[in-house]
PDB file of N, H, CA, C and O in Angstrom:
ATOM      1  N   UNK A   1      19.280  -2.665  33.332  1.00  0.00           N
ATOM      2  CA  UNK A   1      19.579  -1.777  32.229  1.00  0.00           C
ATOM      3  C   UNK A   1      18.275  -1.295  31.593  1.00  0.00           C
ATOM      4  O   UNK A   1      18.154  -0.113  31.270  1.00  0.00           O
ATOM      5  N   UNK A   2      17.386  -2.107  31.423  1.00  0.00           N
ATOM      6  H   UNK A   2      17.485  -3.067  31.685  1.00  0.00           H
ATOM      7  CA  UNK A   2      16.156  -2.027  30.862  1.00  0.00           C
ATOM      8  C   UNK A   2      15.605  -1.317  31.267  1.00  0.00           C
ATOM      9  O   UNK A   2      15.241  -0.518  30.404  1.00  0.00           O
ATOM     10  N   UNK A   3      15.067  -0.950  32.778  1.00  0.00           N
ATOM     11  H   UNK A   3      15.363  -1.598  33.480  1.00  0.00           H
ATOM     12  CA  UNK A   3      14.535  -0.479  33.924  1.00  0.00           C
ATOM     13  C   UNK A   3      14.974   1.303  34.134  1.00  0.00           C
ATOM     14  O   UNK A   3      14.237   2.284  34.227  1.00  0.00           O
ATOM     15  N   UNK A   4      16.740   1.166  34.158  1.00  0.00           N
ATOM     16  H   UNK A   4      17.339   0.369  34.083  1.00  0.00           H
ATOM     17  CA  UNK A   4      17.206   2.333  34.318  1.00  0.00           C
ATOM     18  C   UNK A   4      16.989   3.243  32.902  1.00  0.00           C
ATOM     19  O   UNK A   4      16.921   4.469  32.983  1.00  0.00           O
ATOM     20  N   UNK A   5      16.878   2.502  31.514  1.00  0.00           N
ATOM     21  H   UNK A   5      16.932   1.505  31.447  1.00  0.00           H
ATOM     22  CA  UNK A   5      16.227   3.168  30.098  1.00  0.00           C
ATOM     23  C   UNK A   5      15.173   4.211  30.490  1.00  0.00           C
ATOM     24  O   UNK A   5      15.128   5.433  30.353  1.00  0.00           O
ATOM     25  N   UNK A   6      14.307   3.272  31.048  1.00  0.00           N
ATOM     26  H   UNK A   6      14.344   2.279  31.160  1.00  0.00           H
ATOM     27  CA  UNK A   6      13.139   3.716  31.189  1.00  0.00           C
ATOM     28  C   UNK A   6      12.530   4.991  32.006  1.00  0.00           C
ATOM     29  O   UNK A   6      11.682   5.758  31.549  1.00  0.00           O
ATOM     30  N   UNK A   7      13.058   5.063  33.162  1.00  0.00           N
ATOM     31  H   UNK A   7      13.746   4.440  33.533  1.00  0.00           H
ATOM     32  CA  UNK A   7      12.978   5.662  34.049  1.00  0.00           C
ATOM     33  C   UNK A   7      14.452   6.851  34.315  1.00  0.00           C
ATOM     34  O   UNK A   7      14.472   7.766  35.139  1.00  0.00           O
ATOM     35  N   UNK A   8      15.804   6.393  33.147  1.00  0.00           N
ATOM     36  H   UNK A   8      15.788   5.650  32.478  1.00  0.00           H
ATOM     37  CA  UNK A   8      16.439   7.427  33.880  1.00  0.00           C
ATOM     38  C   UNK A   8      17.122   8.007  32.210  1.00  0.00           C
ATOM     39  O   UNK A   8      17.752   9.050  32.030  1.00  0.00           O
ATOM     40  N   UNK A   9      16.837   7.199  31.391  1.00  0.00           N
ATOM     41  H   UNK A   9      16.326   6.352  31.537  1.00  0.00           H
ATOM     42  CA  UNK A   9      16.641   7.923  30.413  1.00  0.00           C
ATOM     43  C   UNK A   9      18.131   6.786  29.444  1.00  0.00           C
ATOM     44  O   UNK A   9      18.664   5.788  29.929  1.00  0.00           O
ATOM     45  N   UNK A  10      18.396   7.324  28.231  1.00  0.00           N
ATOM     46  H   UNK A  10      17.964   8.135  27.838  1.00  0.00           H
ATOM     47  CA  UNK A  10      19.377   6.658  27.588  1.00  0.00           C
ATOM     48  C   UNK A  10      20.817   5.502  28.416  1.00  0.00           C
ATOM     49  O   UNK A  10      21.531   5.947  29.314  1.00  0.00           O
ATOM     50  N   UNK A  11      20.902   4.654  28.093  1.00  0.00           N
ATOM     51  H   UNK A  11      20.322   4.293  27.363  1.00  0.00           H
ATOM     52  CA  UNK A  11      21.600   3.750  28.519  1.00  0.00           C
ATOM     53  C   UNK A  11      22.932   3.458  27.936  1.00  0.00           C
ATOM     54  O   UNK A  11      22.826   2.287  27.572  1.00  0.00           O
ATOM     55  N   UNK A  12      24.126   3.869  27.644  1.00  0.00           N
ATOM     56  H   UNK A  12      24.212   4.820  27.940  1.00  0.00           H
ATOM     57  CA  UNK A  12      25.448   3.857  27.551  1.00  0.00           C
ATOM     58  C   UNK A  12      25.855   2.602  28.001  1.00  0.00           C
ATOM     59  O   UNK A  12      26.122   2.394  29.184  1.00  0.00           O
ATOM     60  N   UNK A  13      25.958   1.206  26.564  1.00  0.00           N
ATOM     61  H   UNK A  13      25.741   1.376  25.603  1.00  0.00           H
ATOM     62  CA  UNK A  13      27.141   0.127  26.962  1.00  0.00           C
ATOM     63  C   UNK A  13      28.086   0.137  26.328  1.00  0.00           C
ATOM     64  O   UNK A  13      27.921   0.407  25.138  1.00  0.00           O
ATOM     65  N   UNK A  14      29.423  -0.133  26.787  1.00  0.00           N
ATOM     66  H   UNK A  14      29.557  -0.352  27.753  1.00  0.00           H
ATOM     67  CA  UNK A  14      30.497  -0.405  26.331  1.00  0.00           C
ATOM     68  C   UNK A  14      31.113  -1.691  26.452  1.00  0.00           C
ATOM     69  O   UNK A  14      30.977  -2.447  27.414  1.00  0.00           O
ATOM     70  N   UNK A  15      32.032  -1.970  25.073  1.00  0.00           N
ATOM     71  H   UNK A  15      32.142  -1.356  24.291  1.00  0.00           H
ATOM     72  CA  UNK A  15      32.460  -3.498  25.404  1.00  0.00           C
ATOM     73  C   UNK A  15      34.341  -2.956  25.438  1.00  0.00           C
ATOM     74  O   UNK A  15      35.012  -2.269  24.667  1.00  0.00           O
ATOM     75  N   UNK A  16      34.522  -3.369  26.180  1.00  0.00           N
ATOM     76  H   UNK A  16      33.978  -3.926  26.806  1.00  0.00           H
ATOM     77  CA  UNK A  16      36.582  -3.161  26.543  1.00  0.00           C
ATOM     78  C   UNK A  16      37.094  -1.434  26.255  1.00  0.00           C
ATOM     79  O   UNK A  16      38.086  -1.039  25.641  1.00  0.00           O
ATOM     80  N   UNK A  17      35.941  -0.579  26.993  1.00  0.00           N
ATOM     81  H   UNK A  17      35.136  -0.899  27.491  1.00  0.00           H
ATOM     82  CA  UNK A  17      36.106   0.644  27.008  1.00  0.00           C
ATOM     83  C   UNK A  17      35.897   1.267  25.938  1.00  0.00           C
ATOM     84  O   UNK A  17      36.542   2.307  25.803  1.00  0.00           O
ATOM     85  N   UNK A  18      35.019   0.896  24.910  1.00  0.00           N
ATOM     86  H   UNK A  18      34.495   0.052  25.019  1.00  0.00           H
ATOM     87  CA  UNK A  18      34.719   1.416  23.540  1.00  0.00           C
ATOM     88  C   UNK A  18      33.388   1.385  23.685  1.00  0.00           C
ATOM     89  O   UNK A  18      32.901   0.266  23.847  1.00  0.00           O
ATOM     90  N   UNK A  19      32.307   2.763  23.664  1.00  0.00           N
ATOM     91  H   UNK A  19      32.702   3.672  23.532  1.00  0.00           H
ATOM     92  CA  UNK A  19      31.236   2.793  23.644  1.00  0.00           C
ATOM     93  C   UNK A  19      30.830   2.063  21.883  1.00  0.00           C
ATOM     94  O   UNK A  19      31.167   2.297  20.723  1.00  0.00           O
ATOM     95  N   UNK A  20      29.748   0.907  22.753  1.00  0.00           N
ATOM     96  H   UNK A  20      29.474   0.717  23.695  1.00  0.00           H
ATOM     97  CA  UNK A  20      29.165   0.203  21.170  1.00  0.00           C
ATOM     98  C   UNK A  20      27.659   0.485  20.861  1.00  0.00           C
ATOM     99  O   UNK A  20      27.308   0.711  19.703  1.00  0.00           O
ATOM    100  N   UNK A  21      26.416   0.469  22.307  1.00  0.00           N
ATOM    101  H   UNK A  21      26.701   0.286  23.248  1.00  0.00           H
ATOM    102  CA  UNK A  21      25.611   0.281  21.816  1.00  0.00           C
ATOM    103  C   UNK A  21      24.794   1.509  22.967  1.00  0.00           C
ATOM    104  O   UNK A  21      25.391   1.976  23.937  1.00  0.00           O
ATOM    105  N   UNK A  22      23.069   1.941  22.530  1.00  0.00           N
ATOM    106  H   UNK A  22      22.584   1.562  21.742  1.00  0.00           H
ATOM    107  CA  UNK A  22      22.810   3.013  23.467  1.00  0.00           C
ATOM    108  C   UNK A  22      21.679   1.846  23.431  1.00  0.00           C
ATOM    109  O   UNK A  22      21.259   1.235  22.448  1.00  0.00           O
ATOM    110  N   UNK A  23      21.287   1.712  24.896  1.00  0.00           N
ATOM    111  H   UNK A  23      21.628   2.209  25.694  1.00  0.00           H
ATOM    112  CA  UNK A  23      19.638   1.318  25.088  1.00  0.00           C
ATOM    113  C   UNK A  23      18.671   2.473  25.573  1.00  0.00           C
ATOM    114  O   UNK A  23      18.792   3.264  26.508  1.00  0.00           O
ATOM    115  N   UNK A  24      17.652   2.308  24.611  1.00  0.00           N
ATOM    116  H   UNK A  24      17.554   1.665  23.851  1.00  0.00           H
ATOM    117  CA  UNK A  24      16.529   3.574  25.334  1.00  0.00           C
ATOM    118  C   UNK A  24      15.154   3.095  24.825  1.00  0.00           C
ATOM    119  O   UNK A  24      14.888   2.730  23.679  1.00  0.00           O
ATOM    120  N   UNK A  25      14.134   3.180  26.143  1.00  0.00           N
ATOM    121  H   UNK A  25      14.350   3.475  27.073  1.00  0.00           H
ATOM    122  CA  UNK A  25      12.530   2.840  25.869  1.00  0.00           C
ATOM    123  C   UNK A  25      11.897   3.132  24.881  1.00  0.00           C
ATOM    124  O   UNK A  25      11.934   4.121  24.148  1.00  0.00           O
ATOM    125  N   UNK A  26      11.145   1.993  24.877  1.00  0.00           N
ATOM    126  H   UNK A  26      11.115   1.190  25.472  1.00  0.00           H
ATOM    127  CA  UNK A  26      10.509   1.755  23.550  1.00  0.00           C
ATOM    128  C   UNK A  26       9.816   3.233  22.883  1.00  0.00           C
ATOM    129  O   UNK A  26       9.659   3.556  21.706  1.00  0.00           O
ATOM    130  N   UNK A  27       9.501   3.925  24.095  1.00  0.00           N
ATOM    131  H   UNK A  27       9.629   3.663  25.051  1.00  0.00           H
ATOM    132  CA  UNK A  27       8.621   5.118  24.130  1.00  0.00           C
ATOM    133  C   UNK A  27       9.725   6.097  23.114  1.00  0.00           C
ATOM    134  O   UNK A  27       9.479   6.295  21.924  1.00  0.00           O
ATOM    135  N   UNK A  28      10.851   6.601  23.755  1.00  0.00           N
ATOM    136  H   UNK A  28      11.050   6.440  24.721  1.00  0.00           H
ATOM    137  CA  UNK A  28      11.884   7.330  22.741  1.00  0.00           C
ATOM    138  C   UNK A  28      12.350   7.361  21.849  1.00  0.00           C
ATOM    139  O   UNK A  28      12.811   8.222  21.099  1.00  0.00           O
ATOM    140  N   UNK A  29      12.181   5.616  21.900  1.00  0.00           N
ATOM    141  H   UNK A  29      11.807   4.916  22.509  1.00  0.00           H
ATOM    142  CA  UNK A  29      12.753   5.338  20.008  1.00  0.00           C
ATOM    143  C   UNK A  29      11.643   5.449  19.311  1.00  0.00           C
ATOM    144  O   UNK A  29      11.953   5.949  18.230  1.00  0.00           O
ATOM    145  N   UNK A  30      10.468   5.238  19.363  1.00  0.00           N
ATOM    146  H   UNK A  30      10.217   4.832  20.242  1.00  0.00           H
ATOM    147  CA  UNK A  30       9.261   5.699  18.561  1.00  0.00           C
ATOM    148  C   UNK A  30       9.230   6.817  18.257  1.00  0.00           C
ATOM    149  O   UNK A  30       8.951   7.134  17.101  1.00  0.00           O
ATOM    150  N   UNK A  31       9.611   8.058  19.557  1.00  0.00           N
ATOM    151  H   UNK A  31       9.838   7.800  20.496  1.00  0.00           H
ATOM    152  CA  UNK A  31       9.599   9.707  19.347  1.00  0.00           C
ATOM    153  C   UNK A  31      10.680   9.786  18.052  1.00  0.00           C
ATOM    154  O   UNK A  31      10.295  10.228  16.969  1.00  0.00           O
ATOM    155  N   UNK A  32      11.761   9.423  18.210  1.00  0.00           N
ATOM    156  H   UNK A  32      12.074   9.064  19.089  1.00  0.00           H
ATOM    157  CA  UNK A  32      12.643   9.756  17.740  1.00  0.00           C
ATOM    158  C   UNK A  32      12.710   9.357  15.859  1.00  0.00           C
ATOM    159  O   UNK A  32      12.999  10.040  14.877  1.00  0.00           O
ATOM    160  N   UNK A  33      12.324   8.062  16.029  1.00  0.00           N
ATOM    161  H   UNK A  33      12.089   7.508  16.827  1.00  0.00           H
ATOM    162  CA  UNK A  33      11.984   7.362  14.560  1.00  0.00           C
ATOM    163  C   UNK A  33      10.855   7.582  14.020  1.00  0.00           C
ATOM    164  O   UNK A  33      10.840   7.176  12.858  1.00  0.00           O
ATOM    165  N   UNK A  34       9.779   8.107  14.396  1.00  0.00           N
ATOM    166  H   UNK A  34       9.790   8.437  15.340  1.00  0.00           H
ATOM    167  CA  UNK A  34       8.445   8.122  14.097  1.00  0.00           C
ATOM    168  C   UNK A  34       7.882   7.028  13.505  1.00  0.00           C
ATOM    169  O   UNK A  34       8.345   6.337  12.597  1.00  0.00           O
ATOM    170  N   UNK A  35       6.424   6.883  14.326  1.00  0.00           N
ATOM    171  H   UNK A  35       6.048   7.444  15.063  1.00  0.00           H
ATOM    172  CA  UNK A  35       5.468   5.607  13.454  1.00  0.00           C
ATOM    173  C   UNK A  35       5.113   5.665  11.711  1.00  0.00           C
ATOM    174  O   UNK A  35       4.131   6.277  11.291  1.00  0.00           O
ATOM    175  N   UNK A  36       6.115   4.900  10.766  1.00  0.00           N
ATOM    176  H   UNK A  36       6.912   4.402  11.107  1.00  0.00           H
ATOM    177  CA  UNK A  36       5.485   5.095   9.544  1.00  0.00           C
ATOM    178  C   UNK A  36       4.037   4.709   9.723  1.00  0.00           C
ATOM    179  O   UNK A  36       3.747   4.029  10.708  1.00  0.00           O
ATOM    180  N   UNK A  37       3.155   5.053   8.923  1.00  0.00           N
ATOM    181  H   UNK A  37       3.391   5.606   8.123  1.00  0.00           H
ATOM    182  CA  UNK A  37       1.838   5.555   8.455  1.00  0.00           C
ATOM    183  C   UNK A  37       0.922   5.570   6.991  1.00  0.00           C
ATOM    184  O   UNK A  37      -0.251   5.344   6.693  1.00  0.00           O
ATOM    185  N   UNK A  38       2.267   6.005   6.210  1.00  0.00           N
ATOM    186  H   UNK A  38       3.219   6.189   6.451  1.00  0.00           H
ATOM    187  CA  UNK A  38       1.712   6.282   4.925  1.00  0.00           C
ATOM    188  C   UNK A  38       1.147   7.523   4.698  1.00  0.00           C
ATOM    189  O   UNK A  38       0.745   7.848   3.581  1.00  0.00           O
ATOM    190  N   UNK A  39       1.051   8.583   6.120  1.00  0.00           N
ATOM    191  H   UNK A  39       1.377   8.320   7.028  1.00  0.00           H
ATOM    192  CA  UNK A  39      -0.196   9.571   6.209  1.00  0.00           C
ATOM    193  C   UNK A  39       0.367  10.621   5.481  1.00  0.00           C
ATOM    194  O   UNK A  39      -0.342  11.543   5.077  1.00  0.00           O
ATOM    195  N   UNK A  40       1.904  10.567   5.214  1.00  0.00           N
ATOM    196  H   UNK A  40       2.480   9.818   5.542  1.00  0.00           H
ATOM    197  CA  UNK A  40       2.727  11.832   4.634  1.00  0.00           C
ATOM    198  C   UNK A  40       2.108  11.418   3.026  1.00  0.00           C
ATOM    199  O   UNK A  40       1.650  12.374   2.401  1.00  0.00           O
ATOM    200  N   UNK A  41       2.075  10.128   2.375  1.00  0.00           N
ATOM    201  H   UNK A  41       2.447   9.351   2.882  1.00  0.00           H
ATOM    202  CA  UNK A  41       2.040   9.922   1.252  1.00  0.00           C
ATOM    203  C   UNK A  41       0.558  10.359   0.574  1.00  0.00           C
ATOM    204  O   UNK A  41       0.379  10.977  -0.476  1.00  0.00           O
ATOM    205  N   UNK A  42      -0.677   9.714   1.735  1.00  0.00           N
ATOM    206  H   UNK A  42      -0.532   9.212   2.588  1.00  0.00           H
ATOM    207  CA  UNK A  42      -1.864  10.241   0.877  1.00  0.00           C
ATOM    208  C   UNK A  42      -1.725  11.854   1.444  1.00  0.00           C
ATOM    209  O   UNK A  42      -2.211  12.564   0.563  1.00  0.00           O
ATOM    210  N   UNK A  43      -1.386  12.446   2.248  1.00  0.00           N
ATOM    211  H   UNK A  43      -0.991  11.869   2.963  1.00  0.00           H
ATOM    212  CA  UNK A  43      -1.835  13.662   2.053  1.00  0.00           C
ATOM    213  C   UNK A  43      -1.170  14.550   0.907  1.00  0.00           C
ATOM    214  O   UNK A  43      -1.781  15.427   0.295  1.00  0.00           O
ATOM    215  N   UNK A  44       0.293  14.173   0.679  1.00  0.00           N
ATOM    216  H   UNK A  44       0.790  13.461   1.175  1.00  0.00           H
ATOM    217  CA  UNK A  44       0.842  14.601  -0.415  1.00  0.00           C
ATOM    218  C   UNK A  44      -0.048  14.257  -2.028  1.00  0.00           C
ATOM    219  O   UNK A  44       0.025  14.976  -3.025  1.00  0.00           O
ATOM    220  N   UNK A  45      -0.682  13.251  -1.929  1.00  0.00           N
ATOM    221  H   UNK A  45      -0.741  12.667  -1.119  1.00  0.00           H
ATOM    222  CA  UNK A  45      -1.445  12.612  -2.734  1.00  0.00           C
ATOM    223  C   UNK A  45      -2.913  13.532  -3.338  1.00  0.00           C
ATOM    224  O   UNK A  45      -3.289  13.674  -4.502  1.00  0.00           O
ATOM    225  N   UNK A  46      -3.551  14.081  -1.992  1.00  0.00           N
ATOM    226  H   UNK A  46      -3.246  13.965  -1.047  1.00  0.00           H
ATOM    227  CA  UNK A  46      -4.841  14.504  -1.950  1.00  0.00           C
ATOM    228  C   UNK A  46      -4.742  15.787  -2.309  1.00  0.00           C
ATOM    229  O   UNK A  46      -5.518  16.205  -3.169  1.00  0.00           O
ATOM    230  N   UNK A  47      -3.789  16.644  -1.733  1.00  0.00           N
ATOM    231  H   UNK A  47      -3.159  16.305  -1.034  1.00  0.00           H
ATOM    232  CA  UNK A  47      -3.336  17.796  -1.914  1.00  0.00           C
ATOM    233  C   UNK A  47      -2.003  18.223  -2.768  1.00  0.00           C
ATOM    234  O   UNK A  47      -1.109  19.006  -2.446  1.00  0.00           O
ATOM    235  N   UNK A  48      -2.212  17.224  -4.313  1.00  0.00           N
ATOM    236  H   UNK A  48      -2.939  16.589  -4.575  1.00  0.00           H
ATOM    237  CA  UNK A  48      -1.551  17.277  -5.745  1.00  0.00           C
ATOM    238  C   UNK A  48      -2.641  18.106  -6.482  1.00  0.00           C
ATOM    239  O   UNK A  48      -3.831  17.831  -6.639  1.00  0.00           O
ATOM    240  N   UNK A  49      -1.682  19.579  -7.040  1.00  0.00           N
ATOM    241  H   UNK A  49      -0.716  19.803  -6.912  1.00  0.00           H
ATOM    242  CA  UNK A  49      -2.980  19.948  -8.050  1.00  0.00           C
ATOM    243  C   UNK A  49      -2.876  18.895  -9.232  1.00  0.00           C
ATOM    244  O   UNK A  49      -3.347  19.239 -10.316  1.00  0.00           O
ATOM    245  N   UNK A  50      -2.599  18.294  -9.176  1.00  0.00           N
ATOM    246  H   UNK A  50      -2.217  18.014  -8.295  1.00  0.00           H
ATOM    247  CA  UNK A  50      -2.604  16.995 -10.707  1.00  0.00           C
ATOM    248  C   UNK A  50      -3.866  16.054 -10.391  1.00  0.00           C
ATOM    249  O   UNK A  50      -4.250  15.237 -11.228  1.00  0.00           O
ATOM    250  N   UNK A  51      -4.784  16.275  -8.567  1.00  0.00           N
ATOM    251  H   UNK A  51      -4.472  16.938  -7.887  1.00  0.00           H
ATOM    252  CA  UNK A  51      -5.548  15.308  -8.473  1.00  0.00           C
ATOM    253  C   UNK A  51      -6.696  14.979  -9.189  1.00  0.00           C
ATOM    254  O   UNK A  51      -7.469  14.066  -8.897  1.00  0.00           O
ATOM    255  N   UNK A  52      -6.806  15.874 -10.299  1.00  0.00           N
ATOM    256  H   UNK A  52      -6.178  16.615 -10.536  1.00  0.00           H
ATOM    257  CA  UNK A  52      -7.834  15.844 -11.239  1.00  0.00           C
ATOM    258  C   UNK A  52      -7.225  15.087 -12.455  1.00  0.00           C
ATOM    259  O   UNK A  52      -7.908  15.327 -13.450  1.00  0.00           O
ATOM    260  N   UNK A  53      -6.185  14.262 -12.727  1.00  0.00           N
ATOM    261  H   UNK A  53      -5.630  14.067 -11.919  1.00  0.00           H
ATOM    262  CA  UNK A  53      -5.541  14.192 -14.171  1.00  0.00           C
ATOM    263  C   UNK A  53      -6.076  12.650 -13.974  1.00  0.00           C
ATOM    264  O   UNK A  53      -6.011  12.178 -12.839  1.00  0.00           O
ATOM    265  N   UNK A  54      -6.679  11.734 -15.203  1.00  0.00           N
ATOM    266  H   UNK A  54      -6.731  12.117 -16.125  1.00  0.00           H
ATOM    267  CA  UNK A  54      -7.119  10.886 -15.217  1.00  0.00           C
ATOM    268  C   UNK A  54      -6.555  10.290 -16.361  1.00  0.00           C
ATOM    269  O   UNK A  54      -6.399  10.865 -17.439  1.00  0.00           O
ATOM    270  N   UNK A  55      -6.123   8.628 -15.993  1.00  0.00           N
ATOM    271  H   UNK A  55      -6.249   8.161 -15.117  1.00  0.00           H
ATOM    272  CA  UNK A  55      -5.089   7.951 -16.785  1.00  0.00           C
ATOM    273  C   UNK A  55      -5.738   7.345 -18.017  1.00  0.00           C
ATOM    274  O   UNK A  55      -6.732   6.684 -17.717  1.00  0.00           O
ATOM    275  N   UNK A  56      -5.497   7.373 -19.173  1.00  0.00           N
ATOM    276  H   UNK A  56      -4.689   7.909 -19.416  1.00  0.00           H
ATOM    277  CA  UNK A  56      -5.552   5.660 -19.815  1.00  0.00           C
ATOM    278  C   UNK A  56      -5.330   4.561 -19.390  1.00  0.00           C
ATOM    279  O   UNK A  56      -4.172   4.629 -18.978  1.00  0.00           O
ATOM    280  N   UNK A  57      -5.778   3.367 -19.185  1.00  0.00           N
ATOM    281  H   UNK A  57      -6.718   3.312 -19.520  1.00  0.00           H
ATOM    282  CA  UNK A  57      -4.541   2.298 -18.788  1.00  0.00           C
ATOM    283  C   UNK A  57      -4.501   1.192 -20.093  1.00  0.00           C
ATOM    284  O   UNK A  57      -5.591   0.694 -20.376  1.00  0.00           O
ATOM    285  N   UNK A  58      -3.761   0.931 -20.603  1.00  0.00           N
ATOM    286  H   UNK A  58      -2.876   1.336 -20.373  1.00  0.00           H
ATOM    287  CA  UNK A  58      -3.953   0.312 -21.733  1.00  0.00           C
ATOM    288  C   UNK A  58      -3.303  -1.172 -21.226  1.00  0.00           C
ATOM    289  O   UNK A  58      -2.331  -1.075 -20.476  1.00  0.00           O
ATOM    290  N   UNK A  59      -3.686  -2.305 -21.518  1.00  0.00           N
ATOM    291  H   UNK A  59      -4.475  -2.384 -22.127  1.00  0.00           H
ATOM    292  CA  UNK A  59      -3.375  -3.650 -20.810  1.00  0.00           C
ATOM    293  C   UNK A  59      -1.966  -4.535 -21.836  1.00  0.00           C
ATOM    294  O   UNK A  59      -2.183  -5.031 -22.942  1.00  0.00           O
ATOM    295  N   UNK A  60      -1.219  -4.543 -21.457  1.00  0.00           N
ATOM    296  H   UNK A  60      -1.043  -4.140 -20.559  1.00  0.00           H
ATOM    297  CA  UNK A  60      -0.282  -5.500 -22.341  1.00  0.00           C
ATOM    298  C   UNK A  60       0.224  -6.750 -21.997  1.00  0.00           C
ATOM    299  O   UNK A  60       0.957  -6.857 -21.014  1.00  0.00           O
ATOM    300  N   UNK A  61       0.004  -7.460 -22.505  1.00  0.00           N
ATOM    301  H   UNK A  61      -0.591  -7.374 -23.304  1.00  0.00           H
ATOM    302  CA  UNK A  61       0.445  -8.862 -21.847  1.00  0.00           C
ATOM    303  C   UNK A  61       1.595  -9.569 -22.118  1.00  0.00           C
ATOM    304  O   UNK A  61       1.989 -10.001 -23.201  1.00  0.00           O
ATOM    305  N   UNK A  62       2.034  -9.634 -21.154  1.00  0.00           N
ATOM    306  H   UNK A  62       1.714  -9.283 -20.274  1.00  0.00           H
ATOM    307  CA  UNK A  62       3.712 -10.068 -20.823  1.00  0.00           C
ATOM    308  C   UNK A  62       4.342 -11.177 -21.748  1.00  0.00           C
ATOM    309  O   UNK A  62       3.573 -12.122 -21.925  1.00  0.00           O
ATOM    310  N   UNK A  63       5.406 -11.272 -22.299  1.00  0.00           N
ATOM    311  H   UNK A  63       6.031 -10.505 -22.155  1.00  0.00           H
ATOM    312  CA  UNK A  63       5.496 -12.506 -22.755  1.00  0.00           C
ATOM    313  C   UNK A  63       6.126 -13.852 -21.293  1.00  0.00           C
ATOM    314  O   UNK A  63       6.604 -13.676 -20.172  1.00  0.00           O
ATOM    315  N   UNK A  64       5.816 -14.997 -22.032  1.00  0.00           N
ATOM    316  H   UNK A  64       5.427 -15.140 -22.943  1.00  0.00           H
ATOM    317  CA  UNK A  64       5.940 -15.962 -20.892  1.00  0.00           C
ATOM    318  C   UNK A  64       6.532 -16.655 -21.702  1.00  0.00           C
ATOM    319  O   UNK A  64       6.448 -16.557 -22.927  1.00  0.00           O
ATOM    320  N   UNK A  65       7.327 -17.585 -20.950  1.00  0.00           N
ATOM    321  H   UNK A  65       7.395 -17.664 -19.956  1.00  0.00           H
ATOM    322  CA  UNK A  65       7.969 -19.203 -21.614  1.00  0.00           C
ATOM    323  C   UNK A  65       7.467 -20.126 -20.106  1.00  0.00           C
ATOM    324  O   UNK A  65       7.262 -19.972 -18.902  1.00  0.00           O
ATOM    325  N   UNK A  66       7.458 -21.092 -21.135  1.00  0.00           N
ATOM    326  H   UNK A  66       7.624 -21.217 -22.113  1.00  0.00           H
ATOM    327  CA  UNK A  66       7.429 -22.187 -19.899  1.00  0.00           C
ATOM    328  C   UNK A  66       8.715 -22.557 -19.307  1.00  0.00           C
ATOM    329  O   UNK A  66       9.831 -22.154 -19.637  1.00  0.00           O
ATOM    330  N   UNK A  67       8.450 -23.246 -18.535  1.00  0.00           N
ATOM    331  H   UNK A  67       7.544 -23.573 -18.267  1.00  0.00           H
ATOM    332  CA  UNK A  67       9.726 -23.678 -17.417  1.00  0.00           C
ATOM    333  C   UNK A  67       9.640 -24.858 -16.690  1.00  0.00           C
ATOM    334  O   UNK A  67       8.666 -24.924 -15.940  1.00  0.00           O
ATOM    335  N   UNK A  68      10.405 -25.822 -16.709  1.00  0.00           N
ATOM    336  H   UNK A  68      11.196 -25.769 -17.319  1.00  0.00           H
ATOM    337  CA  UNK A  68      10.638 -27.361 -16.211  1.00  0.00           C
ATOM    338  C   UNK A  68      10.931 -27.212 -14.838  1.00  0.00           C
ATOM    339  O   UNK A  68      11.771 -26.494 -14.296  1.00  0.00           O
ATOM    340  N   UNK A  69      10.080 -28.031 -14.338  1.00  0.00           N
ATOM    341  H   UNK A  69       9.398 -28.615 -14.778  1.00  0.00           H
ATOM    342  CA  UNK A  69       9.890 -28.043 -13.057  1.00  0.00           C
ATOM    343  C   UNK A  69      10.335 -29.345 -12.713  1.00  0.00           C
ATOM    344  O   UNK A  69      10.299 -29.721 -11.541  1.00  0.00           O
TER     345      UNK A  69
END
């Protein structure tokens, strides 16, 4: 099954005449899903006219309780 993926393209199994599952090489499902990257995010990032806007960050500190361990 693996073999025929590869070389003959998508793989059709069925369990009691009900198609359930498709096998296909590693190669197609990558095409198909694409490698996340992140590369969509910084370029959306770099090419923000906002890339000039510069933050405050002002620090606040959380409240805490202790806790029995």
């Amino acid at each position: 099954m693996v073999r025929k993926a590869k070389t003959e393209g998508p793989q059709q199994i069925s369990v009691h005449g009900h198609e359930e599952v498709v096998v296909i090489s590693v190669e197609e499902y990558r095409r198909i899903k694409g490698e996340p990257t992140g590369q969509v995010l910084i370029d959306l990032m770099q090419n923000s006219p906002l890339g000039d806007i510069e933050f405050d960050r002002v620090y606040t500190p959380a409240r805490t309780r202790r806790v029995k361990l």
